[in-house]
C-alpha positions as CSV (number, residue, x, y, z in Angstrom):
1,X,0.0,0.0,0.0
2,X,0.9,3.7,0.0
3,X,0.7,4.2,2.5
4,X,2.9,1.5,4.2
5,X,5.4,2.9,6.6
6,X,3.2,5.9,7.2
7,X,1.3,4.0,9.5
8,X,2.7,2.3,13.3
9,X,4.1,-1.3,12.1
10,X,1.1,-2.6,14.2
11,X,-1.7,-0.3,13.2
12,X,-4.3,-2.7,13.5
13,X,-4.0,-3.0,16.6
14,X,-3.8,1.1,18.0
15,X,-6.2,3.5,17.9
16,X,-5.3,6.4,15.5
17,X,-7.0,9.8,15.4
18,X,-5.9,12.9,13.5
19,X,-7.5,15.7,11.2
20,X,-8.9,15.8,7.9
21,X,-9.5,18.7,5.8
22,X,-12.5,18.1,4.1
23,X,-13.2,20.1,0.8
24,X,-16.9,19.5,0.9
25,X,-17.6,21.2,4.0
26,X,-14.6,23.6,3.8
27,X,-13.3,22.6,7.3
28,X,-11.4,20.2,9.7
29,X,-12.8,17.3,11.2
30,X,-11.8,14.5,13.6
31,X,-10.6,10.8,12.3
32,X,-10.2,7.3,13.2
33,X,-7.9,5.3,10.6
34,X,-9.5,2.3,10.7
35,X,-7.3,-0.1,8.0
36,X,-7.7,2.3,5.1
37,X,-10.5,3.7,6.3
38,X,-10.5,7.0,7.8
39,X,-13.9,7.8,9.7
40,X,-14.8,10.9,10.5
41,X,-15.7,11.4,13.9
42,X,-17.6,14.8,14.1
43,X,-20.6,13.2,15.4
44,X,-18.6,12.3,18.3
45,X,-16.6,15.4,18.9
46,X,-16.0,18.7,16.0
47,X,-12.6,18.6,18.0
48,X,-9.4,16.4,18.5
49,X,-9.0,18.8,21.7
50,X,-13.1,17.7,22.7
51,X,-12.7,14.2,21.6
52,X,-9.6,13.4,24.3
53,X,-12.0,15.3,26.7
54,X,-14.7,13.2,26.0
55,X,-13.8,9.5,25.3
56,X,-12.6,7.9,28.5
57,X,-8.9,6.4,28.7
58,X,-9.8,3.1,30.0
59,X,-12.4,2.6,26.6
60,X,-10.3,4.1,23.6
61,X,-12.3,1.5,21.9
62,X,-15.7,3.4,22.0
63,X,-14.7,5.2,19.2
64,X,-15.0,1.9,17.0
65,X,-18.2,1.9,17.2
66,X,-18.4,4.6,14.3
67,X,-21.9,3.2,12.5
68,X,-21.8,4.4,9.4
69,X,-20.2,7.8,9.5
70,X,-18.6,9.6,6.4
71,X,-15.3,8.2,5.2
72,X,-12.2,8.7,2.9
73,X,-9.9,6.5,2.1
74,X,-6.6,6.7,3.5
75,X,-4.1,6.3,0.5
76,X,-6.2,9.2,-1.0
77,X,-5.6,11.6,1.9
78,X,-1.5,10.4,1.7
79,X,-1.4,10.9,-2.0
80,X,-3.3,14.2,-1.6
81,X,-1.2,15.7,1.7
82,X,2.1,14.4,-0.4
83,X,1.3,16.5,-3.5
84,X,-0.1,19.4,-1.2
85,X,-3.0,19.4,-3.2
86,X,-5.1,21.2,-1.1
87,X,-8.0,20.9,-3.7
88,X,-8.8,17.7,-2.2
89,X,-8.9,16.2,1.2
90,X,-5.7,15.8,3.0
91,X,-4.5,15.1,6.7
92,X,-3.4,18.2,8.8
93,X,-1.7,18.3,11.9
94,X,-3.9,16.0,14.3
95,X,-3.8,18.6,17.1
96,X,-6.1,21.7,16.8
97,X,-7.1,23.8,20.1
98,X,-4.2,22.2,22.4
99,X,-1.5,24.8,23.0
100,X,2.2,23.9,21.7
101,X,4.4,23.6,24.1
102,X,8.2,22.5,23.8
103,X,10.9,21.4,26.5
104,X,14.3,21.9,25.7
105,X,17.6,20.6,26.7
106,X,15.8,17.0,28.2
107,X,19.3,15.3,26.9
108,X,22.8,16.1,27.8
109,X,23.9,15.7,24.4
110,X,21.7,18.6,22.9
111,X,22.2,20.5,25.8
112,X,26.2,20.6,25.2
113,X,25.2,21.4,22.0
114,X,22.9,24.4,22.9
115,X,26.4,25.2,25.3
116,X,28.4,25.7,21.9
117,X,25.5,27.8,20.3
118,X,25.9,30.3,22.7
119,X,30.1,30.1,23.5
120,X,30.2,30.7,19.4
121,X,27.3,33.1,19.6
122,X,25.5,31.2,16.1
123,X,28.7,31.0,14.3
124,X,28.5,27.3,12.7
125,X,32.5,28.2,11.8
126,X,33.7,28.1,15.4
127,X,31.5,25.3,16.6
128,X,33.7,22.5,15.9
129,X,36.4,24.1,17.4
130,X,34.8,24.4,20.2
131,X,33.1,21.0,20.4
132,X,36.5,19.2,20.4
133,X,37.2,21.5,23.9
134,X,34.4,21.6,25.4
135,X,32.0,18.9,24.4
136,X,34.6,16.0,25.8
137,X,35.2,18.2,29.3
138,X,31.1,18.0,29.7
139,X,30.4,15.1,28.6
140,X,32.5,13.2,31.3
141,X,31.5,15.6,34.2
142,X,27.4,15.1,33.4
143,X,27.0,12.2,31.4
144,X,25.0,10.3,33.9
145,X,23.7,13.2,36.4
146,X,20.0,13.3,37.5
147,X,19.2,17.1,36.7
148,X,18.3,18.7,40.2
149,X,20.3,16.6,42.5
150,X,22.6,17.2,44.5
151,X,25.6,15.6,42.5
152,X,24.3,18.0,40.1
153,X,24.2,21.0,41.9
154,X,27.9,20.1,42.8
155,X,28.9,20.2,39.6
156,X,27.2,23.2,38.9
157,X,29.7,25.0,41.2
158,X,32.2,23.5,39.7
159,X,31.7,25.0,36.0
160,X,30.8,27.9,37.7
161,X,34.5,28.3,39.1
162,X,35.9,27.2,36.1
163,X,33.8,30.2,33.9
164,X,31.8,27.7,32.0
165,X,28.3,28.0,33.2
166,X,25.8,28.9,30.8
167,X,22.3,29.1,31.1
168,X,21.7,25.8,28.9
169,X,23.7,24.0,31.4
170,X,21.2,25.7,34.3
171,X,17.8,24.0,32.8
172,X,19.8,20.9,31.9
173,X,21.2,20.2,35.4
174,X,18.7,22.4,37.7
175,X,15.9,21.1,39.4
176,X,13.3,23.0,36.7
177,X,13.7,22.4,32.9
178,X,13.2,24.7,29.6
179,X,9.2,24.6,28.8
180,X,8.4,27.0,25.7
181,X,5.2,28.1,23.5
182,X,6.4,26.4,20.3
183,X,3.3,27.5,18.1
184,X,0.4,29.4,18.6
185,X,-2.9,27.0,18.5
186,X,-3.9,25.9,14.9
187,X,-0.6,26.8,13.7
188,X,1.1,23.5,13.4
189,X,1.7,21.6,9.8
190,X,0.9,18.0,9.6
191,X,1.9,14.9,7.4
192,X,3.0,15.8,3.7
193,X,3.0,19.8,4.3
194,X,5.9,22.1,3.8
195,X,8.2,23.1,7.1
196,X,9.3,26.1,6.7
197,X,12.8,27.7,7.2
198,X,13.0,31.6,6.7
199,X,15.9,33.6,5.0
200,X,17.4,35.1,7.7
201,X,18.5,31.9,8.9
202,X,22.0,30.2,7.7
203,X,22.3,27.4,10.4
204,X,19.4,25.6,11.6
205,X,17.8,21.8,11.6
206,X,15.6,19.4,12.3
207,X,14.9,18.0,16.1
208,X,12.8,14.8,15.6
209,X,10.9,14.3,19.1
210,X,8.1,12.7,20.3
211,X,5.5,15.1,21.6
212,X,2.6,13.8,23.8
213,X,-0.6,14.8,24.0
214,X,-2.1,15.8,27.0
215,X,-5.5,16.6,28.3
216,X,-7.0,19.8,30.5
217,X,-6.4,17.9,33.0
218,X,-2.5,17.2,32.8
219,X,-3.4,13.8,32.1
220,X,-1.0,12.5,28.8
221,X,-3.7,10.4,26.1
222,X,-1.4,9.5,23.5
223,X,1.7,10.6,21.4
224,X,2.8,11.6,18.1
225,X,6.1,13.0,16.0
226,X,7.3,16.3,16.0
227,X,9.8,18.1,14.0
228,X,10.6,21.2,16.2
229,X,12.4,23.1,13.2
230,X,15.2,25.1,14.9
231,X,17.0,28.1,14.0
232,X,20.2,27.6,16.0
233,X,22.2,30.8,14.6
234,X,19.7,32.9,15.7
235,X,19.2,31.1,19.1
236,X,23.1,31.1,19.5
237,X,22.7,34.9,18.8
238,X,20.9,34.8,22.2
239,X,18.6,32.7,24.4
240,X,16.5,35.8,24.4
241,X,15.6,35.3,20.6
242,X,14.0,31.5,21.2
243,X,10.6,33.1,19.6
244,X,12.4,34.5,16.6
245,X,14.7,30.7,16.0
246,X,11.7,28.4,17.0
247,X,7.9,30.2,16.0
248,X,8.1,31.1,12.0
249,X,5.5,29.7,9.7
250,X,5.3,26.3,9.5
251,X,8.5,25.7,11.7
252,X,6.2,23.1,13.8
253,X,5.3,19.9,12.2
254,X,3.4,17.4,14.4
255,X,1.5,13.9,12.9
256,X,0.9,12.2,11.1
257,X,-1.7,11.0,13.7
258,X,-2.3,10.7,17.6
259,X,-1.9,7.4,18.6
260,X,-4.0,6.8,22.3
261,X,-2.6,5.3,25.1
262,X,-4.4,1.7,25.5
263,X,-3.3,-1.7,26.4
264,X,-1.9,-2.3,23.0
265,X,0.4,0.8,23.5
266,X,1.1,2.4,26.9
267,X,3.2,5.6,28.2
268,X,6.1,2.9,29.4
269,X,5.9,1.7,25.6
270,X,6.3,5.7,24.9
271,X,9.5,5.9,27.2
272,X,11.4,3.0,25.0
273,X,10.1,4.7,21.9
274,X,13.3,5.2,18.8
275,X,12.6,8.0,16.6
276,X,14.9,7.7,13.9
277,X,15.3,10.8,11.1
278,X,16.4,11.0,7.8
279,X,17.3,14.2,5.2
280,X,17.3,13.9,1.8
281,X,18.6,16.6,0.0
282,X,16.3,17.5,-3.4
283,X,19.6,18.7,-5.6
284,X,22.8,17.3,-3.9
285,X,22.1,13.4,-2.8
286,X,22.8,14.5,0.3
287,X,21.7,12.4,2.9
288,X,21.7,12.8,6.6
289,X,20.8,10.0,9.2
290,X,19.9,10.2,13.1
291,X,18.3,8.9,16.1
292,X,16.3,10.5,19.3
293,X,16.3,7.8,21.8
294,X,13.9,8.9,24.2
295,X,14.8,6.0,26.9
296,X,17.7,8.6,27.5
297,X,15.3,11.7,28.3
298,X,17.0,13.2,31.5
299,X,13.8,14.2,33.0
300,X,10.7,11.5,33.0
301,X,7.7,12.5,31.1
302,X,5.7,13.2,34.9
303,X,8.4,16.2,35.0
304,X,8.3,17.5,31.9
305,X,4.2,17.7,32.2
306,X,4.1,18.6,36.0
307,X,6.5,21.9,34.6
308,X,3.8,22.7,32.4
309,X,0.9,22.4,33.7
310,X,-0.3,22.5,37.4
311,X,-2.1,25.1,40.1
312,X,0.1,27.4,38.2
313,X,-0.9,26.9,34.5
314,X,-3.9,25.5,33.6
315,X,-4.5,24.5,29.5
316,X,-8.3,24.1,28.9
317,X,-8.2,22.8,25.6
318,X,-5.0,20.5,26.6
319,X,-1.9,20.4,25.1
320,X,0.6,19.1,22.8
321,X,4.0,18.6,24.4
322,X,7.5,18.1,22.5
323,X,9.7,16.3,24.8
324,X,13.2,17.5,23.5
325,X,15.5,15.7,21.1
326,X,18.6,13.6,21.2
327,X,19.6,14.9,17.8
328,X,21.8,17.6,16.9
329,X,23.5,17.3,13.7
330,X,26.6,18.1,13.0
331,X,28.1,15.9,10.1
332,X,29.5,18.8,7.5
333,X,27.6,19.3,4.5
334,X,29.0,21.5,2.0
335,X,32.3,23.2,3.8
336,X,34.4,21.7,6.2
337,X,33.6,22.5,9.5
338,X,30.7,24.1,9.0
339,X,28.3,20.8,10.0
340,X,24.5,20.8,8.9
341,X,22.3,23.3,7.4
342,X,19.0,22.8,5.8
343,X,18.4,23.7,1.8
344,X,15.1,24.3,0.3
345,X,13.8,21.0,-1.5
346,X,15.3,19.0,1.6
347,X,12.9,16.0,2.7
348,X,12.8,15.3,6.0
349,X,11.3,11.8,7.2
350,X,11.0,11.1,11.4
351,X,9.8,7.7,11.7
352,X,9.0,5.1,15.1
353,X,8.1,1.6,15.0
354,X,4.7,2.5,17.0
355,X,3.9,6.3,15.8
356,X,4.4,5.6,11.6
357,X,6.2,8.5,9.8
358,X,6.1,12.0,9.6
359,X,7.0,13.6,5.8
360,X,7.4,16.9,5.2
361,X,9.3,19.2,2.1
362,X,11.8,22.1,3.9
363,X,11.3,25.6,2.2
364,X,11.7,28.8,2.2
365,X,9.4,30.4,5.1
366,X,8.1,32.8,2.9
367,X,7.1,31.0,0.0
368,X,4.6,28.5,2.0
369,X,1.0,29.2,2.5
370,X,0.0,31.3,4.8
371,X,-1.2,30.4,7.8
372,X,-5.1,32.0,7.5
373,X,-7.2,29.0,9.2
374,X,-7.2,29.9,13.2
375,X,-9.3,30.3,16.0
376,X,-12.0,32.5,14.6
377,X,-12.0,30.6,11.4
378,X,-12.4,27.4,13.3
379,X,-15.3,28.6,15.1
380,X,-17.2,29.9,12.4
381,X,-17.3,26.4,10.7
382,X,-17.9,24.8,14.0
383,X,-21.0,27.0,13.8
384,X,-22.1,27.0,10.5
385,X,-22.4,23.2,10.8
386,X,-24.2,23.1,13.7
387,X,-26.7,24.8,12.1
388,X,-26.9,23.2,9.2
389,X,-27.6,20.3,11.3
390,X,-30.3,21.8,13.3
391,X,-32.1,23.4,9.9
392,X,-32.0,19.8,7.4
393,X,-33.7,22.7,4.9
394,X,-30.9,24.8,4.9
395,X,-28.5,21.7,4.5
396,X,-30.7,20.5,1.3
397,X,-30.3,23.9,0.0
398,X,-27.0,24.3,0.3
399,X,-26.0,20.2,-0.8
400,X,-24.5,20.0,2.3
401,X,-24.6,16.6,4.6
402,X,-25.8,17.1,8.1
403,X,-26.4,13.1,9.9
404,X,-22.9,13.1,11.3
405,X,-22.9,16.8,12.2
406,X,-23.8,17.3,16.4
């Protein structure tokens, strides 16, 4: 099929939602991916946000029972998100209302790599200088240190003494990690779409991660891929520019779909999960290969989610969560010593055994759609349909469907 590796190697056994963009009603809706069949689920909730809120943990399989709802098949909607025809229907990003949140520097390997970002202030041309000095020295002080403890906090003083603190090194080690707005709500690109990297930037990359999704009540349902598209000269520049090197258009791709925690798949499966990543480059047969073992996240998912949410920040709607990344590339691509850097045409695959794969095209910022579909939009066409389906006339009229609207 088409669709084969897209989809968890054991996808008839785990309960997939995500988003559909459906070009007869001109708006999202909620899907199962049942085989390759993908239901729509508006009759159960008009949101993926609702739908968490609403179908119980311990029965993920109540959502089966979809009668005979609308469907599409899936190898269209992968063909369709693939060509980003958006004529047709195609899979978005299967998060819509949940706020995008990120954690940074949850492994010591990226966080020694955030250290050299700042000590070369974005300068990719000094970085391997100064990874040979100063990666070695903190990789065999921290390797194995829990963040917060005191052998931590003892080597904090120690750095400190020696004039090689850095902030990165404070939410790596401290007792409270690096938790982010990565995208505003609705903003995030989903399987097939173009990620976008603007102009301005000469040094940045992909971060593969798995991001979980979480309820509005701190409670984590399931978990998908993430490609938290980084600008790391501009955030070497300065910690204080994270909005400018992390939130651009399109620079947050999550999908292709939500899988729920059940018994078939479980937040201890989600621990052991390896996200592996691949670049091809569109002109140069360039190819870059990595891996984001989450088994060695520093902080346990509790902590990352107890940072974000609690008495003091609630998240009605839930939230998506990226849980940091492993990967930081920096295998020279054109000139020596001057590691990774993305080019426009690059395709970037992040793939797990359980989760499937997440495509997307790199391009310039700029030259992608703009982002036009948010909050008000989404409400409108939550609206509109709900009337339709409370006036059949109207619905007749207008050749609409209304049996699977609420």
């Amino acid at each position: 099929m088409a669709t084969a590796g897209m989809l968890p190697d054991d996808a008839a056994s785990a309960t997939l939602v995500g988003r559909v963009w459906d070009t007869e009603t001109g708006g999202p809706r909620p899907v199962l991916v049942s085989g390759d069949d993908v239901v729509d689920l508006f009759h159960v909730a008009p949101t993926t946000s609702q739908l968490l809120e609403t179908v119980d943990a311990a029965d993920t399989a109540s959502i089966r029972d979809i009668g005979s709802a609308r469907r599409w098949r899936l190898t269209d909607l992968v063909d369709a998100s693939l060509a980003r025809d958006h004529d047709r229907p195609h899979l978005l990003a299967p998060v819509d209302l949940q706020v995008v949140k990120a954690c940074g520097v949850t492994f010591v390997d990226s966080m020694i790599e955030r250290v050299i970002e700042e000590r070369c202030a974005g300068d990719p041309g000094r970085a391997a200088e100064l990874r040979e000095r100063v990666g070695g020295v903190l990789h065999d002080e921290i390797g194995a240190v829990v963040p917060g403890s005191p052998a931590a906090e003892e080597i904090k003083e120690v750095l400190v003494r020696e004039g090689m603190w850095s902030q990165y090194l404070e939410v790596g080690l401290g007792p409270d990690p690096e938790v982010f707005t990565k995208a505003p709500v609705l903003s995030s690109v989903g399987y097939g779409a173009g990620i976008g990297v603007p102009q301005f930037s000469s040094w940045n990359n992909p971060e593969p991660e798995l991001v979980l999704i979480v309820d509005s009540r701190g409670r984590a349902r399931g978990c998908t891929l993430g490609n938290d598209v980084n600008l790391r000269d501009v955030e070497g520049r300065s910690a204080l520019l994270l909005g400018m090197a992390k939130d651009n258009n399109a620079s947050s791709a999550i999908g292709p779909l939500i899988r729920l925690f059940d018994e078939s798949f479980t937040v201890d499966t989600a621990r052991e999960e390896r996200i592996t990543l691949r670049v091809d480059g569109a002109d140069d047969g360039y190819v870059l290969e990595g891996e984001n073992s989450v088994g060695r996240l520093s902080r346990p998912f509790e902590q990352l989610i107890d940072a974000t949410y609690g008495p003091h920040h609630q998240y009605p709607d839930g939230f998506a969560l990226y849980t940091g990344t492993l990967f930081a590339p920096v295998q020279d691509r054109d000139t020596p010593g001057m590691g990774f850097t993305h080019k426009h045409g690059d395709r970037v695959s992040i793939h797990s055994t359980h989760l499937g794969t997440l495509v997307n095209e790199v391009a310039d910022t700029a030259s992608l759609p703009q982002w036009t579909f948010g909050i008000r939009a989404l409400t409108e066409y939550l609206t509109t349909r709900t009337v339709m389906a409370r006036n059949p006339e109207t619905c007749q009229r207008d050749g609409s469907r209304s049996r699977e609207e609420p």
